[in-house]
N, C-alpha and C positions, 0 to 999 in steps of 0.2 A: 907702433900703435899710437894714436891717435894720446893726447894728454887731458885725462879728468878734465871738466870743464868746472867751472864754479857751480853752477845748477847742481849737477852732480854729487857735488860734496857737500853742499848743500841740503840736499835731501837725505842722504846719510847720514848727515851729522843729525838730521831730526827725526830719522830711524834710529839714530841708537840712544837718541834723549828721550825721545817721547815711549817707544816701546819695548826697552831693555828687559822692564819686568814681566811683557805679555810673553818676551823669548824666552826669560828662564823657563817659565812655568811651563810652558812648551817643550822645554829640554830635560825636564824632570817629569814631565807628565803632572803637572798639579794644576786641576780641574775647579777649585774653588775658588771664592772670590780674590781678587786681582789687581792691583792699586797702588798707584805710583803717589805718591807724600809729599806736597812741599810747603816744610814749613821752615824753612831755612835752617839755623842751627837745635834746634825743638825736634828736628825732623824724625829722628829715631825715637824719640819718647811719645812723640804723636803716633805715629806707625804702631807702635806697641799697645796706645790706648782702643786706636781702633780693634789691631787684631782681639785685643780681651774682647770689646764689642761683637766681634763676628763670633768667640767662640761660646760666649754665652749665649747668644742669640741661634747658637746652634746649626749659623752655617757651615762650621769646620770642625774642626778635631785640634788641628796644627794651624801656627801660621810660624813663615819664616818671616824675619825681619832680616832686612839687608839694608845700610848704606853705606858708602861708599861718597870721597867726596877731595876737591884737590886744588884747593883756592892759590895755593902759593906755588902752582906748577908755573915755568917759564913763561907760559902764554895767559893764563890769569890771574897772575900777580898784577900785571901792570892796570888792570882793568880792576880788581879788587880791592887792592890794598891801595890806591890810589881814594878809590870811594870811600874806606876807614877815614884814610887822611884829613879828606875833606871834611869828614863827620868829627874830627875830635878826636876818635874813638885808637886810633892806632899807635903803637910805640915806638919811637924813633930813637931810641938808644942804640948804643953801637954792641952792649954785650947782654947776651942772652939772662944772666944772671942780674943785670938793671930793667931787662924791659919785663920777663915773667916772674911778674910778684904777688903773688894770691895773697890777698887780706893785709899784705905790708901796706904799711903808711906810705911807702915813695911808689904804689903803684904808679901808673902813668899811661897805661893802653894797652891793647891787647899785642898778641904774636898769633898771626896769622897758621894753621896747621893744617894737616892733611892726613886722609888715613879713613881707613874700612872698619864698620862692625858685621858682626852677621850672630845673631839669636834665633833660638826656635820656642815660641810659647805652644802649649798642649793643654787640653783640659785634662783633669785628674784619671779621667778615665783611660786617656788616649794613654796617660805614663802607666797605667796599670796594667792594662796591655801589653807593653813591653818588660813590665815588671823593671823600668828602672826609676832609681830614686832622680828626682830633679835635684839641679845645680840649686835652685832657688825657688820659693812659690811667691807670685804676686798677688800681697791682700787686696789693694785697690789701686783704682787708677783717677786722677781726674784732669781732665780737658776741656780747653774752654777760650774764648779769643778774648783778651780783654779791653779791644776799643778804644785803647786810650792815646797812642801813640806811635809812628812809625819803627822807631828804633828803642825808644825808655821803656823802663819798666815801670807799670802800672803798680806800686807797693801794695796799698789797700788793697788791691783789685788781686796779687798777690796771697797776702792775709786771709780773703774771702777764700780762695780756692785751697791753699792749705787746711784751713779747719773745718770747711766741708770735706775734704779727704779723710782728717783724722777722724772726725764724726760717723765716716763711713767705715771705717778701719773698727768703731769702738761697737757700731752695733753689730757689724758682721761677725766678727771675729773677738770680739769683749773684751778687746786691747785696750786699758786705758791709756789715756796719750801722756802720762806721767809715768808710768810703768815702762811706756814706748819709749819715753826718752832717756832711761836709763840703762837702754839696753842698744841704744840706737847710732848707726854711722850714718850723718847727711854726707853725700854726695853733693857737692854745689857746681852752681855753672858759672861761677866766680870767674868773671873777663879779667881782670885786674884793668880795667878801664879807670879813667880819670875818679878820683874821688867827690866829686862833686856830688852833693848830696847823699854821699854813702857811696855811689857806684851799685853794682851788680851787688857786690858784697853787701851794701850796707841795707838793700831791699830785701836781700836774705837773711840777712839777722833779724830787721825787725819783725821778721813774717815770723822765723822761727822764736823769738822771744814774745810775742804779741799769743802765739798758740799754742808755747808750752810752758811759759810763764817762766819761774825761777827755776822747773826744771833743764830750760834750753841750755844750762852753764855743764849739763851733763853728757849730753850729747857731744859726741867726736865727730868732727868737721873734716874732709878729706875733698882733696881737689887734685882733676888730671890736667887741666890745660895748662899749667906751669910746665908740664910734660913733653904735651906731644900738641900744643898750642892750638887755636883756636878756629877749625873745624867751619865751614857754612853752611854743610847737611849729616853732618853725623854729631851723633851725643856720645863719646866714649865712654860717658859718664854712666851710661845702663848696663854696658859690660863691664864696668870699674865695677858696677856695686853688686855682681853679679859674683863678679871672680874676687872681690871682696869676702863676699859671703859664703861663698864654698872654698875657702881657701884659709879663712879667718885674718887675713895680711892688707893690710891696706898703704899706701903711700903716704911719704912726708909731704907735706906743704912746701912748694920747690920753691928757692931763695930766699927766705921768710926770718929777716933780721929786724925791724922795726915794728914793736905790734901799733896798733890805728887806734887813738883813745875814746874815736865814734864807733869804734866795733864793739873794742874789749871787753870784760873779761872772753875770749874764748877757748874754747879746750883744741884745737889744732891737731890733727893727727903729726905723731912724730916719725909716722912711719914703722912699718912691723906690725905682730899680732897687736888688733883690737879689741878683742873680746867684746863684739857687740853681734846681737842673735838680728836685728832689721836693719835695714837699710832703705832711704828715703832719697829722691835725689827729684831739682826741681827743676825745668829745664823753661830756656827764655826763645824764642823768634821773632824776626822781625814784623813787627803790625799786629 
């Protein structure tokens, strides 16, 4: 037989990027809206924000969220993690326990990771239905592009978007966000990136200290990418604070010897039951 041509694989390879989500739904028989995400490592929390949007708006019942994602495979390392490099943004230590350090003083860049989620949101109705209780109910969502920079995080622009969430959280649902905070696990999307300027971490502390004031010292802090490292289209951090919450169990802060005197005080999860009823988690993408 004749050998694949490059055309060929070519067109394949943009059959199975472009329409992988038109095939599931094909293969499950799922008829309603239909939509491939990309917001680079945001991507699962964006996806989530929409499906809430479609199910209030009442085109669905259900939506599945799937990502799936594999930056440090053989053949995209050399092309990724090469772009980190150049950006600053990546770890060149030799031992995993020097380069993932969430909220440590000697952070120094991230670790590249890889790895699947897959969630199912339902409106209240659709779980009643089947008469089971949800893992978790999501009070609010918010989304939003902050125009401020290719790669940095916009902090104020941060700030804004948090406390229009909690403001939505307070009229919907009559949470005061002091109440919130003492009952609450942040989930962070802590790169452990270079410290300049606070880093990842230091945009999330002032977000969360700027919007819960003195009670932010209450709040437990839990982070997975010291974990299972740092993802470019999946947020593990929505199924972290998921099976957080239905489990009551949350993770240690992985390597975490030196606290950062631009963070500090924090409360750090040590790993184990948390005893906290919410769960908040803030996720960053490129642009």
């Amino acid at each position: 037989q004749a050998k694949p041509t490059f055309e060929f694989n070519r067109k394949l390879l943009f059959k199975l990027l472009v329409m992988a989500n038109s095939q599931l739904a094909e293969l499950v028989q799922a008829r309603g809206p239909n939509l491939h995400v990309n917001a680079a490592c945001a991507g699962t929390t964006a996806a989530i924000s929409l499906g809430c949007d479609w199910i209030r708006a009442g085109r669905c019942k259900r939506v599945v969220v799937i990502a799936a994602d594999n930056p440090s495979s053989e053949n995209l390392m050399p092309w990724i993690g090469t772009g980190f490099l150049a950006l600053g943004a990546a770890s060149v230590r030799s031992s995993v326990a020097e380069a993932a350090c969430p909220f440590d003083r000697r952070r120094n860049g991230l670790v590249l990771g890889a790895g699947a989620v897959g969630l199912v949101l339902e409106a209240d109705s659709a779980a009643e239905e089947r008469t089971a209780l949800p893992l978790a109910r999501l009070l609010a969502v918010q989304h939003a592009n902050s125009c401020y920079h290719a790669s940095a995080i916009g902090t104020n622009h941060a700030v804004e978007l948090l406390d229009s969430l909690l403001c939505r959280v307070e009229q919907l649902h009559g949470i005061h966000r002091v109440d919130l905070a003492h009952q609450l696990l942040y989930v962070s999307h802590e790169t452990f990136t270079h410290a300049r300027g606070g880093g990842c971490a230091g945009t999330e502390v002032k977000a969360l200290r700027a919007c819960f004031g003195a009670a932010a010292r209450t709040i437990v802090i839990a982070n997975s990418k010291g974990m299972t490292g740092h993802a470019m289209g999946v947020c593990f951090e929505d199924a972290l604070a998921v099976a957080a919450l239905s489990t009551g169990v949350a993770p240690p802060i992985a390597n975490y010897l030196e606290p950062d005197p631009a963070l500090a005080p924090l409360k750090l999860s040590n790993g184990g039951e948390h005893g906290c009823k919410y769960a908040l988690h803030f996720a960053a993408g490129f642009g």
